[in-house]
Backbone as JSON Lines, residues from 0, in Angstrom:
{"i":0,"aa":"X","n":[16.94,-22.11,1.59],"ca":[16.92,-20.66,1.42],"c":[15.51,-20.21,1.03]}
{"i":1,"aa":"X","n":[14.68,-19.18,1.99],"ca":[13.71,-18.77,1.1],"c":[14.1,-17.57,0.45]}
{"i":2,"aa":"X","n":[12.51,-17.6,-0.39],"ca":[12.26,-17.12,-1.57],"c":[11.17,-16.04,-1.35]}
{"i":3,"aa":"X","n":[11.48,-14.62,-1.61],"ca":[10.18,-14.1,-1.7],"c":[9.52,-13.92,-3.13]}
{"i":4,"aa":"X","n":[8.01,-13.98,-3.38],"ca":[7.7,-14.01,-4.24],"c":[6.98,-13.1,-4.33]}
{"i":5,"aa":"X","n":[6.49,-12.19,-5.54],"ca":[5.33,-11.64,-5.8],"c":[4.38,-12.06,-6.71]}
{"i":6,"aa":"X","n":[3.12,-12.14,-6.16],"ca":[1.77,-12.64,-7.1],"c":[0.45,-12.19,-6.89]}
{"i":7,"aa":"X","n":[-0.31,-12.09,-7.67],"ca":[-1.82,-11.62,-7.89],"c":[-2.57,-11.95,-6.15]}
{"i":8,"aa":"X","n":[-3.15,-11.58,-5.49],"ca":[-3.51,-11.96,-4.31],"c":[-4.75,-12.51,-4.85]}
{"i":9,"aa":"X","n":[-5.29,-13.12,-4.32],"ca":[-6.89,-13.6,-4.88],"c":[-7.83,-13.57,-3.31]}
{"i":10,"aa":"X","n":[-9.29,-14.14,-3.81],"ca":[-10.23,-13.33,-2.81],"c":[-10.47,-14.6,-1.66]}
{"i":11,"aa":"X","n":[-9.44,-15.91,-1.67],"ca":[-9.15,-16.53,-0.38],"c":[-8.15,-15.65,0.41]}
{"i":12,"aa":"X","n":[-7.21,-14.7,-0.01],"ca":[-6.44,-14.16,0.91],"c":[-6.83,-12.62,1.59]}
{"i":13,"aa":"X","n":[-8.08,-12.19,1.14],"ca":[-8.41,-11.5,1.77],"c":[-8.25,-11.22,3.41]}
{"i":14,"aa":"X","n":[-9.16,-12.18,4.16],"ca":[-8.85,-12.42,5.65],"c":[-7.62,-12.47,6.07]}
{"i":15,"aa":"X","n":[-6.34,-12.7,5.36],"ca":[-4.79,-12.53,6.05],"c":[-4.21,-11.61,5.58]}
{"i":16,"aa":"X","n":[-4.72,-10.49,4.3],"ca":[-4.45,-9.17,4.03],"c":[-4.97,-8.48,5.27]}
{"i":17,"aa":"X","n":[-6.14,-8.59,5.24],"ca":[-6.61,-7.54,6.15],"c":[-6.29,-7.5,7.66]}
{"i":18,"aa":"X","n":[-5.82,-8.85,8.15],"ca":[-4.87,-8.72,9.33],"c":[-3.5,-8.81,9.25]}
{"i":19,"aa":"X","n":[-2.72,-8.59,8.0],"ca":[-1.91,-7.77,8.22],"c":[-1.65,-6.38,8.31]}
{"i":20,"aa":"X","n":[-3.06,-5.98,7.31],"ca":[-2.83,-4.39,7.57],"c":[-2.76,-3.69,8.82]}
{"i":21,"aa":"X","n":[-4.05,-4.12,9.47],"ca":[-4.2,-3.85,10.8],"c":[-2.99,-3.87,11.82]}
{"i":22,"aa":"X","n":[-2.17,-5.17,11.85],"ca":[-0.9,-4.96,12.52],"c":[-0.02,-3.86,12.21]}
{"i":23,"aa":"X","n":[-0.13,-4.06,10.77],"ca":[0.91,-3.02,9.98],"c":[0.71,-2.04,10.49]}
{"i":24,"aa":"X","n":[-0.48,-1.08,10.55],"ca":[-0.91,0.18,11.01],"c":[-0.59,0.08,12.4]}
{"i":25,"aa":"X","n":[-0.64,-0.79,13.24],"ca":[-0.5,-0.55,14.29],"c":[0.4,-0.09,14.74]}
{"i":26,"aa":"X","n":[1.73,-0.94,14.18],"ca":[3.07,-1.0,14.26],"c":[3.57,0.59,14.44]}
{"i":27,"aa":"X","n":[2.96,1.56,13.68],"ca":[3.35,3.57,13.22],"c":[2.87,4.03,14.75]}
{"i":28,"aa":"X","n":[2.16,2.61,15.97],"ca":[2.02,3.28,17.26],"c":[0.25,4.16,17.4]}
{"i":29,"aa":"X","n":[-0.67,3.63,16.45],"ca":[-1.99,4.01,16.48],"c":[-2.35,2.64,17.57]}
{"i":30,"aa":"X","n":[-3.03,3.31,18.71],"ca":[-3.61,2.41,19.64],"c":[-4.99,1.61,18.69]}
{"i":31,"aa":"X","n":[-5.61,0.2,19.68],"ca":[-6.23,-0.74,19.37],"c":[-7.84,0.75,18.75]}
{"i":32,"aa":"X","n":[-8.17,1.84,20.01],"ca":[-9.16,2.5,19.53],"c":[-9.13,3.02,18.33]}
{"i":33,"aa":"X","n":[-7.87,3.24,18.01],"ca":[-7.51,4.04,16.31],"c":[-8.33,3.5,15.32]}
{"i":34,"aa":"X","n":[-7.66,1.8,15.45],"ca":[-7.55,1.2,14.34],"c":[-9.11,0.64,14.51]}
{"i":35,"aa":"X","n":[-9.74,0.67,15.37],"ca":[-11.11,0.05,15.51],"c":[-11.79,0.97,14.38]}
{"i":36,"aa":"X","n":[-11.5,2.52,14.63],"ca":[-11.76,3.52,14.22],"c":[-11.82,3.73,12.3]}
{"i":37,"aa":"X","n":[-10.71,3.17,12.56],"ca":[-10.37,2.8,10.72],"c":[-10.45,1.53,10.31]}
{"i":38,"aa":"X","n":[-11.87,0.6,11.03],"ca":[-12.16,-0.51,10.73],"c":[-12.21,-0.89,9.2]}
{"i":39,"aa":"X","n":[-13.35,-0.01,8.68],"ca":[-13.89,-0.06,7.04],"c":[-12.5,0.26,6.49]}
{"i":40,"aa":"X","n":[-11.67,1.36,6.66],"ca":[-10.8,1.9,5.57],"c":[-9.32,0.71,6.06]}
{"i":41,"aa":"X","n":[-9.5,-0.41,6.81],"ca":[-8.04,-0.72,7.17],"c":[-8.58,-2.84,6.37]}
{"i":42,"aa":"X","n":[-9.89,-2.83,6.34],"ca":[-10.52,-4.05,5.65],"c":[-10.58,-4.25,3.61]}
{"i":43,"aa":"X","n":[-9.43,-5.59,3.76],"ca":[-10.09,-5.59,2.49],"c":[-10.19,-6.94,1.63]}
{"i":44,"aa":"X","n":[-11.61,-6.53,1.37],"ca":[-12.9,-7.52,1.17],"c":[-12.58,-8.06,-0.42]}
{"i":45,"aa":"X","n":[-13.27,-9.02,-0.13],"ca":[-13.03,-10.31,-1.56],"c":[-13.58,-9.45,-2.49]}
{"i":46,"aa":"X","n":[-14.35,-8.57,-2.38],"ca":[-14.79,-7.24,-3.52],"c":[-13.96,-6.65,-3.85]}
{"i":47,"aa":"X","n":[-13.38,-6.1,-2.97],"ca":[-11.7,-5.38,-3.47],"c":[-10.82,-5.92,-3.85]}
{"i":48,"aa":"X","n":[-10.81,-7.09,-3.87],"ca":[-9.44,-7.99,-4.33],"c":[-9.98,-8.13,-5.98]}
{"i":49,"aa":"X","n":[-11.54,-8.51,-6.57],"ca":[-12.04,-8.43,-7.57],"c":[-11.97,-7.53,-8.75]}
{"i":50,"aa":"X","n":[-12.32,-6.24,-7.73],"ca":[-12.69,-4.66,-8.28],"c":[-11.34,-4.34,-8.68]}
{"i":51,"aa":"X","n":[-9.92,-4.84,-7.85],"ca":[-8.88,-3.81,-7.74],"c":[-7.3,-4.62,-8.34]}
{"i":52,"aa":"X","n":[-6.62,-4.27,-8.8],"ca":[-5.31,-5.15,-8.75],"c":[-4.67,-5.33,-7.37]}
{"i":53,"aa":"X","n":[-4.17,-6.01,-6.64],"ca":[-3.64,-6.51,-5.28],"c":[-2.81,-7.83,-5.44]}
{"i":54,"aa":"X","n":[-1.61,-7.44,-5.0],"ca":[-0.6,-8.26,-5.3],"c":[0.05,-8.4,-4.01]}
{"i":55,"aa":"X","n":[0.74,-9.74,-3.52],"ca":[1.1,-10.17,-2.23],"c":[2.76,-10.6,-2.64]}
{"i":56,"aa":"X","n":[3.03,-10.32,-1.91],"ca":[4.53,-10.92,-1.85],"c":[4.71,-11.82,-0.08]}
{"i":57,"aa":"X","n":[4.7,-13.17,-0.77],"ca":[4.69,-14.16,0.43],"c":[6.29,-15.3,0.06]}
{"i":58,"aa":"X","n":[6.08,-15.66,1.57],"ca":[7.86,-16.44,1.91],"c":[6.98,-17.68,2.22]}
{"i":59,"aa":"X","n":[7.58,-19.08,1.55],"ca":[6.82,-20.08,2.79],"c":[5.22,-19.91,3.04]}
{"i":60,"aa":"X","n":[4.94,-19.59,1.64],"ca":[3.13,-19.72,1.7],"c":[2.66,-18.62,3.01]}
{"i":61,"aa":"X","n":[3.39,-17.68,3.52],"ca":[3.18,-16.92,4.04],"c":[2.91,-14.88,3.47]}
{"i":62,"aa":"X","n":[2.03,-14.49,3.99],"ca":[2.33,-13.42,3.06],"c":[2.63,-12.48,4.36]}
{"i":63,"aa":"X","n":[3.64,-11.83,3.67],"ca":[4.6,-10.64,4.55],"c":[4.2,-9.38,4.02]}
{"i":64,"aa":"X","n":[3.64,-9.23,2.8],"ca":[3.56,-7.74,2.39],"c":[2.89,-7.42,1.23]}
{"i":65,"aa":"X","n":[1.98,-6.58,1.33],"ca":[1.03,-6.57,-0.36],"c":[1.12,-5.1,-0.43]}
{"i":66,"aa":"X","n":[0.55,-5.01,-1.66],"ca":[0.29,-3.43,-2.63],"c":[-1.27,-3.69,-3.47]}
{"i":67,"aa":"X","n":[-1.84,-2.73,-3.35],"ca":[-3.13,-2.26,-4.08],"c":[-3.02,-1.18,-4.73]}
{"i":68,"aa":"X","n":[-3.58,-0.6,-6.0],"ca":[-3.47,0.32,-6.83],"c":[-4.91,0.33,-7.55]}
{"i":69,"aa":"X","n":[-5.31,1.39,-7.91],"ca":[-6.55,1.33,-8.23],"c":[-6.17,2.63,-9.84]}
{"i":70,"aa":"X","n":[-7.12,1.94,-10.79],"ca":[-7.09,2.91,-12.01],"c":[-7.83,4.2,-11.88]}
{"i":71,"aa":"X","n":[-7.7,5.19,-12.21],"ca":[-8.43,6.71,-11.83],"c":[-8.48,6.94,-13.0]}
{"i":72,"aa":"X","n":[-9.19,8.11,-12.76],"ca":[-9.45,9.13,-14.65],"c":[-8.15,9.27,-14.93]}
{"i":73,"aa":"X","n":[-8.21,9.09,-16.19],"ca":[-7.29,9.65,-17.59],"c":[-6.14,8.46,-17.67]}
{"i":74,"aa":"X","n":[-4.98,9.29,-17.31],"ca":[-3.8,8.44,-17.23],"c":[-3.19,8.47,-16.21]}
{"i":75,"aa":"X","n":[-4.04,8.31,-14.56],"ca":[-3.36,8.63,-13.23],"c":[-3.7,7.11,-12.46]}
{"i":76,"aa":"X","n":[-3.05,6.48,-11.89],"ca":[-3.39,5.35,-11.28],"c":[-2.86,5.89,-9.65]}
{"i":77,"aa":"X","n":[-3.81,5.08,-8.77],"ca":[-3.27,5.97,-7.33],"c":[-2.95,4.58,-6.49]}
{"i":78,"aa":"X","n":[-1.95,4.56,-5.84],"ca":[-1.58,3.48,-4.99],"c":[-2.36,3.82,-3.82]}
{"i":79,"aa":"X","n":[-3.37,2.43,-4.02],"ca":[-4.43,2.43,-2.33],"c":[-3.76,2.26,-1.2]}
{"i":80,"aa":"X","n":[-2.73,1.06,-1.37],"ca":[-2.32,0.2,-0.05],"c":[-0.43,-0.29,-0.16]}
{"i":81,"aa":"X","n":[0.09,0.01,0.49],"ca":[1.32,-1.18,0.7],"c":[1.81,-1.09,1.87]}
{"i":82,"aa":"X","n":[2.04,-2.54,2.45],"ca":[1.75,-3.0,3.73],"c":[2.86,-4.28,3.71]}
{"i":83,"aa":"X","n":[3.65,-4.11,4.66],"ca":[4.22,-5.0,5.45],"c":[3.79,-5.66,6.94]}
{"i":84,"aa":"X","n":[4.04,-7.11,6.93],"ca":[4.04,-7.61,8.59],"c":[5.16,-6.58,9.26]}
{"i":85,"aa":"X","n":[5.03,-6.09,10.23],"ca":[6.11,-5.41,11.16],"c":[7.51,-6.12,10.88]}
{"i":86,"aa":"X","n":[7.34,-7.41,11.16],"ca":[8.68,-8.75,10.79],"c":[9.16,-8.39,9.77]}
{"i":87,"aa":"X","n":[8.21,-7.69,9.18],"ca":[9.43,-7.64,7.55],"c":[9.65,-5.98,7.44]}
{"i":88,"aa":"X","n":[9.3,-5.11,8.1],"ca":[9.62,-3.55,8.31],"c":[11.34,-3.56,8.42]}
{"i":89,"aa":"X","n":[11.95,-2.62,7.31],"ca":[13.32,-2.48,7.6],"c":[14.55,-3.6,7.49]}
{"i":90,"aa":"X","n":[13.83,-4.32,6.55],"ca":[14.36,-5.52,5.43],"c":[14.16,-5.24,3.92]}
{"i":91,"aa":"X","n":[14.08,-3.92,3.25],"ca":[14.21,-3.77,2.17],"c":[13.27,-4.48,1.67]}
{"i":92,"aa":"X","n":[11.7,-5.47,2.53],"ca":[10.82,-5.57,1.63],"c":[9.99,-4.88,1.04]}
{"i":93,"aa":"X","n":[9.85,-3.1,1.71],"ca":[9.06,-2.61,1.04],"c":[9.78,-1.59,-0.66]}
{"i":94,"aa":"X","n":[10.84,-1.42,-0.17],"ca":[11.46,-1.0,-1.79],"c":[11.37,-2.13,-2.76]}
{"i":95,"aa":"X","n":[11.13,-3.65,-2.11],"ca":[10.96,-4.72,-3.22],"c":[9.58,-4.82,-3.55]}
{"i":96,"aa":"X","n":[8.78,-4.41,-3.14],"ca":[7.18,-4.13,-3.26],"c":[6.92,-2.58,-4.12]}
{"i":97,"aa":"X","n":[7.75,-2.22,-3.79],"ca":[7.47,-0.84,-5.02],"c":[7.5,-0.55,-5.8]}
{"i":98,"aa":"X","n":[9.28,-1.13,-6.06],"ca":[10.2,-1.66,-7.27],"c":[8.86,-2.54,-8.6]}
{"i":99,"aa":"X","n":[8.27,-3.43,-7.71],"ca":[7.44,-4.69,-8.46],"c":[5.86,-3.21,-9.06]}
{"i":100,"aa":"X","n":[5.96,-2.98,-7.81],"ca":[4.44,-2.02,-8.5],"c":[4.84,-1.02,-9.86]}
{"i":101,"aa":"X","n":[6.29,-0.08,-9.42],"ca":[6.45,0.85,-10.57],"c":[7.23,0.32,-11.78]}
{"i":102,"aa":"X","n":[7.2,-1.07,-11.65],"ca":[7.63,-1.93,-12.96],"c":[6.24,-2.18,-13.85]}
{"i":103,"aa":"X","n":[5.37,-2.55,-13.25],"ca":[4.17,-3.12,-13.71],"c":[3.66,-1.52,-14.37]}
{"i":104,"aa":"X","n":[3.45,-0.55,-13.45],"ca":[2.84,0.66,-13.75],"c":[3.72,1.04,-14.92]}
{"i":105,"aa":"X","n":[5.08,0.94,-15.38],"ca":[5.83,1.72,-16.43],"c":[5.28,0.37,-17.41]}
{"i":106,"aa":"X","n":[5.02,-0.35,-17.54],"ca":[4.88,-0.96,-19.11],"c":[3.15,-0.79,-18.89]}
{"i":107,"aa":"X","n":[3.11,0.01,-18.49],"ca":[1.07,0.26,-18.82],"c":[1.39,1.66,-19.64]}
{"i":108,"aa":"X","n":[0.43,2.23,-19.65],"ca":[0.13,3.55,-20.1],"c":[-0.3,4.57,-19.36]}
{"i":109,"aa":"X","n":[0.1,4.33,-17.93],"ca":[-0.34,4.84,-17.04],"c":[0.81,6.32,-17.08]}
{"i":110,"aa":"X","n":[0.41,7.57,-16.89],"ca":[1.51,8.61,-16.96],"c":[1.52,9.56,-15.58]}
{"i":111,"aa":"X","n":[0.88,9.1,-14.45],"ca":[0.91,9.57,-12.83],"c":[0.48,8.47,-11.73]}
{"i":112,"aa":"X","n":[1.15,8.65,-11.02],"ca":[0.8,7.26,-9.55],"c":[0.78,8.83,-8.02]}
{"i":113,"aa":"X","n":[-0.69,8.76,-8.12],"ca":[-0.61,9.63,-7.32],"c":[-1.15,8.3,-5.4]}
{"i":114,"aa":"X","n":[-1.18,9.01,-4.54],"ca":[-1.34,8.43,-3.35],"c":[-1.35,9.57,-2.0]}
{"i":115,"aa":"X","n":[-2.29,8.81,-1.77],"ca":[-2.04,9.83,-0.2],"c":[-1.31,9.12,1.19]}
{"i":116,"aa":"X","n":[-0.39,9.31,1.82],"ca":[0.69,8.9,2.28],"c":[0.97,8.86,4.03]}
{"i":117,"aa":"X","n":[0.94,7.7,4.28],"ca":[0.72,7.52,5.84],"c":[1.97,8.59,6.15]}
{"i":118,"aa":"X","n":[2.15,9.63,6.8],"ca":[3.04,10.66,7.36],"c":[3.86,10.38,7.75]}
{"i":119,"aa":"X","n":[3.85,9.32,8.33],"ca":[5.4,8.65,9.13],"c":[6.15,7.74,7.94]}
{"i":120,"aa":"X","n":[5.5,7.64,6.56],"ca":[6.33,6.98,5.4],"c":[6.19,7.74,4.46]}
{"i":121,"aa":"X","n":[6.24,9.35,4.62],"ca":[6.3,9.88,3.63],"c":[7.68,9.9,2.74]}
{"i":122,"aa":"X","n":[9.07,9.74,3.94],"ca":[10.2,9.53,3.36],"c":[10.48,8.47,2.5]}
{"i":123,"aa":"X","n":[10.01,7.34,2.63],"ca":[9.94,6.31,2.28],"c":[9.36,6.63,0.66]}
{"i":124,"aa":"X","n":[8.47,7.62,0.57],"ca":[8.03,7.43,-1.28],"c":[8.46,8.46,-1.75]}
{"i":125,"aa":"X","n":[9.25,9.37,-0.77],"ca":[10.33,10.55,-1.42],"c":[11.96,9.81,-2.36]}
{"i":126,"aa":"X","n":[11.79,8.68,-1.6],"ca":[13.27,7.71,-2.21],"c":[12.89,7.15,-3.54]}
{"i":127,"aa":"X","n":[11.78,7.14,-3.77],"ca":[11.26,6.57,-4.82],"c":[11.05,7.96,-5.75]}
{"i":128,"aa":"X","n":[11.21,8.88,-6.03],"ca":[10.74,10.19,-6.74],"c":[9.59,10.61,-6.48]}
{"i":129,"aa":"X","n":[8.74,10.2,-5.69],"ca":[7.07,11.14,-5.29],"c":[7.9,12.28,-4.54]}
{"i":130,"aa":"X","n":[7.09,13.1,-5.51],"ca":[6.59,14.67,-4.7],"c":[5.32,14.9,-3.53]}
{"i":131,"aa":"X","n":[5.66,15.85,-2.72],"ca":[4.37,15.97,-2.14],"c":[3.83,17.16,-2.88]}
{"i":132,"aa":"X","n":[2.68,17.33,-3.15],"ca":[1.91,18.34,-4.26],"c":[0.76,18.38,-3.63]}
{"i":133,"aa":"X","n":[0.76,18.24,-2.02],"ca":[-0.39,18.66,-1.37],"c":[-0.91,17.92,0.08]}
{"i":134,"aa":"X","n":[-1.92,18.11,0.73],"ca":[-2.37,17.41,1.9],"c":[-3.89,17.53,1.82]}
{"i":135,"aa":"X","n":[-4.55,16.59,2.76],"ca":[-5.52,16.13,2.79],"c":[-5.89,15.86,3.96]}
{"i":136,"aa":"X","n":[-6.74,16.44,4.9],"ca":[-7.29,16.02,6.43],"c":[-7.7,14.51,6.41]}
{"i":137,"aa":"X","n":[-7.22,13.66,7.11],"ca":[-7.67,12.14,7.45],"c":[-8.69,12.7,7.89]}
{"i":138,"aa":"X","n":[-9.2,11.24,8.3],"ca":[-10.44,11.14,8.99],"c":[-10.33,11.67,10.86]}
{"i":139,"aa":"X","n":[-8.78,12.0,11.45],"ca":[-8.49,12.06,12.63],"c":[-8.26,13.35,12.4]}
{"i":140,"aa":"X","n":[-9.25,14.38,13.61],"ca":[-9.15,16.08,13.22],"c":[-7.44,16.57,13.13]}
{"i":141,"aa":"X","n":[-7.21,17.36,12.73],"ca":[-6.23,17.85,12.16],"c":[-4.83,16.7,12.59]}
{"i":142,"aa":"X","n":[-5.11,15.55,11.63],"ca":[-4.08,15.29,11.1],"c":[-4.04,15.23,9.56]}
{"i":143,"aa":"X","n":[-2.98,15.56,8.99],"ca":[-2.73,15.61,7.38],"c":[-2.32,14.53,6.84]}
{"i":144,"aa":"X","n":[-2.8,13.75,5.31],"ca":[-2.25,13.35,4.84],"c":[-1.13,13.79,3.73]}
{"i":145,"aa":"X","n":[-0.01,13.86,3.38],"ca":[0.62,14.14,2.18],"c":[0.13,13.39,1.02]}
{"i":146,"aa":"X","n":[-0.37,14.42,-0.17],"ca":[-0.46,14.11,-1.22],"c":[0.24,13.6,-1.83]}
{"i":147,"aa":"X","n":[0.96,12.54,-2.54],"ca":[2.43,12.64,-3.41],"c":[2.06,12.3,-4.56]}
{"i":148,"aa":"X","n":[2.84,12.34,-5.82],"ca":[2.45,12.36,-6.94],"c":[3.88,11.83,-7.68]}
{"i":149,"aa":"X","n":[4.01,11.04,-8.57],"ca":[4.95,10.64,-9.06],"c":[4.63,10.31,-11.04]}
{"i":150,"aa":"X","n":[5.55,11.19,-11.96],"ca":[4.95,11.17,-13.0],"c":[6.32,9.7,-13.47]}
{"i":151,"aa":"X","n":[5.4,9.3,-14.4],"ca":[5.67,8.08,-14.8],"c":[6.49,8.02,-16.61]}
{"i":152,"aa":"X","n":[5.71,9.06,-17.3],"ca":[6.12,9.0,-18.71],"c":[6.63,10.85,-19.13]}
C-alpha cells in the first residue's frame, strides 16, 4: 500500500518541482508558447527552496505535489505555489496539500494567507474559506487574477 507523505522539499528537488509545475500548468490547457512565456515565474530555483518554505508531498520517492508560501509584512503569509502532477489532479491530493499548509499556518502567528489564484482553481480555495477581495492583471493582457484572502485568527 502506498503512502503519501509530506516533507520539507530541499534544493536537490528543485529540478523535479519545477517540472512538475510546468506540466501542472499545462494541464489548465496553456499551450507549450504560454508556458515558455512564464518560464521565470513557473521555475523554482535551489534559491527559492532556501529563501522560502516548500514542502513536497511524494508516493514511492516520487513527488506528486508541493506548496510554497512565503512570509509578507505584518501577520499575512501569501501562498506562492501548489501544484499537482496532472496523475494526481482529482484524487483529493490537493485538499491534502492544503489541509497540511493551513495546519502549519494556524500554529504560527500568522493572522491572513492571502494568494493570487490560477482562475480555473479559484473554486478550489473557495472550499477552503478564501474570499476573493480583488483581481490583479497577469502578465497575459486582460486576463485576471483573483485575489483571495483567507483570515486565519
Amino acid at each position: 500500500m502506498r503512502k503519501e507523505i509530506i516533507v520539507e522539499a530541499n534544493v536537490n528537488d528543485a529540478e523535479e518541482i519545477t517540472s512538475l509545475t510546468k506540466i501542472s500548468k499545462a494541464f489548465w490547457g496553456y499551450d507549450d508558447e504560454q508556458i515558455k512565456k512564464w518560464e521565470k515565474d513557473l521555475t523554482i530555483t535551489k534559491e527559492y527552496i532556501i529563501k522560502n518554505e516548500v514542502y513536497k508531498m511524494t508516493s514511492d520517492d516520487i513527488i506528486k505535489g508541493y506548496y510554497s508560501y512565503i512570509e509578507k509584512e505584518g501577520s499575512v503569509v501569501e501562498l506562492d505555489n501548489i501544484f499537482l502532477h496532472p496523475s494526481s489532479i482529482g484524487k483529493g491530493y490537493g485538499s491534502v496539500l492544503m489541509n497540511d499548509f493551513l495546519k502549519k499556518i494556524q500554529e504560527s502567528n500568522f493572522e491572513k494567507v492571502r494568494l493570487y489564484a490560477e482562475p480555473k482553481a479559484e473554486k478550489f480555495y473557495i472550499k477552503f474559506g478564501f474570499k476573493t477581495v480583488g483581481k490583479i492583471e497577469s502578465s497575459i493582457p486582460n486576463r485576471f487574477l483573483p485575489v483571495m484572502e483567507l483570515a486565519i485568527k
